[in-house]
N, C-alpha and C positions, 0 to 999 in steps of 0.2 A: 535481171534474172527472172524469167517466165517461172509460175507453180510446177509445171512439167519438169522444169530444167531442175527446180527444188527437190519435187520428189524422184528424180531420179537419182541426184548428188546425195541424199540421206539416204536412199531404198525404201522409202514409203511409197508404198498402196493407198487409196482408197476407194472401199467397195460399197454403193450405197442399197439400203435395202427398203422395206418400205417401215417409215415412220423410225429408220435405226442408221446410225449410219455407223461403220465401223473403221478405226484406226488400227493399221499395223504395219510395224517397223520391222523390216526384213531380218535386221539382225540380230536381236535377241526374240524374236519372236510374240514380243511384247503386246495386248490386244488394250485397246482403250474404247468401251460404247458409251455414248453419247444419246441421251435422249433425248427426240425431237419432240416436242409438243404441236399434235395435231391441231390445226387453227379450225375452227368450225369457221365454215362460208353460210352465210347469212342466204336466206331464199324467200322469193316472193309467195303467196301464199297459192298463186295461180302453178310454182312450178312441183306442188306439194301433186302428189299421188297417193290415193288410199286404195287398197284392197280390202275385198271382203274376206273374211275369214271363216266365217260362217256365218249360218241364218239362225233366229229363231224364231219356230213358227209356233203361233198361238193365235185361236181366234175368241171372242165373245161368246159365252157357252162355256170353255172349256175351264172349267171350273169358277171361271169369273162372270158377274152379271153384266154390271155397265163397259163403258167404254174406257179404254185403255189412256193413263195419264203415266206415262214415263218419264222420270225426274232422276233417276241415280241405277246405279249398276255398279256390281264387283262381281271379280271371280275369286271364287274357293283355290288352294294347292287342291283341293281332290280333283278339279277341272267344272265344277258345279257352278254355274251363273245365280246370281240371285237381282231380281229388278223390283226395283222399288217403284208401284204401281199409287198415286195419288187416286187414282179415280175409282179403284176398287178396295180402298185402303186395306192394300194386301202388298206383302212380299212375292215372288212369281220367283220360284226355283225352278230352274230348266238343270235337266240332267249331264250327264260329259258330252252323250250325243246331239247336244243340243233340242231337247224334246220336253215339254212341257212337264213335270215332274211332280209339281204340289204348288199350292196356294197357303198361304199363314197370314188369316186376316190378323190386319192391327188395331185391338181396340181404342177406338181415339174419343170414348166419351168424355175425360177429363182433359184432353193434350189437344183438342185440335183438330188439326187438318194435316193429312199427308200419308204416308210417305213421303219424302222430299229426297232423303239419299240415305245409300248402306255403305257400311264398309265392315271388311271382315276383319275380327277381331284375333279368336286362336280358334281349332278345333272346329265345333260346331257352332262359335255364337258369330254374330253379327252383331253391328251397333246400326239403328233408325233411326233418323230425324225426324221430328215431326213439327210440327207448327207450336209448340210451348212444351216438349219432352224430349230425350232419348228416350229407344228403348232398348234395351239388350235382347237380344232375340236366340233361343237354341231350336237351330234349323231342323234337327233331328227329331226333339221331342215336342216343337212347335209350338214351345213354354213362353213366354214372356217371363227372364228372369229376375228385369230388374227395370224399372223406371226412373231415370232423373229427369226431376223439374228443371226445365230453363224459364220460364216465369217469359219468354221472347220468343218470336218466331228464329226459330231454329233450322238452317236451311243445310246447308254443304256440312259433311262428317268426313273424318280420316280420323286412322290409327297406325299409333306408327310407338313401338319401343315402351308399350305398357299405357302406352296417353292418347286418349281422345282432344282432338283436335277439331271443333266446329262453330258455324259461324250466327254469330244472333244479332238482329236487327241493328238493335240500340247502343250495340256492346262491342260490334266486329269481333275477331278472332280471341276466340278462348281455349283453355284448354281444361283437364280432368284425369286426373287416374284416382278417383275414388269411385269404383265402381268394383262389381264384382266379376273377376277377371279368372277364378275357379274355376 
C-alpha cells in the first residue's frame, strides 16, 4: 500500500506550510501541528553580505584633537551611538541622525589607557573599560558616577540582567553587579 493509497483509505490531508506542517483527519475534524525545528545551514564566510546602514560622520577638529582609536560601540533604546574613542580618551555620542552630538572625555590619570569598550547599561549610564578600571558614565549629565578597580587590563564589557560582564588579562571572564545601578 502506497502513502497516497493510505491517506486516501483514512481521509487524511496533508498541508505543508513553511517551518509547520499540519495534520487533518477528514472526519472528526481533528487538527494535530507539529513543530519543525529550522536547521541553520552553515556559510562560508565569503558567502556573508553586509550592508550599510548608516554612516557616521566625524572628522579631527570636531570636538576631538588627536586622531581617532576606535575599539567598542553600543546603541542606546533612544537610537543614540556611543563609541569608545582610545585615542582621544573620550566617549563620542552621535545623535538618532547619526551626527556628531558631544564628546565625555574619560579621565584616565589613575586607570590607564583607553577607552577600550561600552556597553549600555539602563537609562542614561553606560559602563567603560579601560586599561585597570570601569567607569560608569551618565551620558546626559557627563558625570563619572562610579569607578571600579580591576587592578588588570580590562578590555571587552557587556551587561546583561543587572551584571557586568568583562574581560582582564590575567583573569579572563569575570563578572560584577556591585556597582551603582541607580
Amino acid at each position: 500500500m502506497y502513502a497516497s493509497d493510505l491517506q486516501a483509505f483514512i481521509g487524511m490531508t496533508i498541508e505543508k506550510k513553511s517551518l509547520l506542517v499540519v495534520l487533518k483527519r477528514e472526519d472528526d475534524k481533528q487538527a494535530q501541528i507539529l513543530s519543525v525545528i529550522p536547521q541553520i545551514v552553515p556559510k562560508l564566510f565569503e558567502e556573508i553580505t553586509l550592508s550599510q546602514i548608516s554612516k557616521l560622520s566625524f572628522r579631527k577638529g570636531d570636538l576631538l584633537k588627536r586622531d581617532f582609536i576606535i575599539r567598542g560601540i553600543t546603541t542606546l533604546p533612544s537610537g543614540k551611538i556611543v563609541v569608545a574613542d582610545s585615542g582621544n580618551n573620550s566617549l563620542i555620542i552621535f545623535n538618532t541622525d547619526c551626527l556628531l552630538d558631544k564628546s565625555i572625555r574619560i579621565p584616565l590619570s589613575n586607570t590607564g589607557y583607553g577607552p577600550f569598550d561600552v556597553t549600555y547599561v539602563k537609562d542614561d549610564l553606560v559602563a567603560v573599560s579601560t586599561l585597570r578600571a570601569i567607569h560608569i558614565v551618565n551620558i546626559t549629565s557627563e558625570m563619572i558616577e562610579e569607578i571600579i578597580a580591576t587592578n588588570d587590563e580590562c578590555r571587552g564589557i557587556a551587561y546583561t540582567d543587572g551584571t557586568l560582564i568583562y574581560w582582564l588579562k590575567s583573569n579572563g571572564m569575570q563578572k560584577t553587579s556591585d556597582f551603582k545601578q541607580d
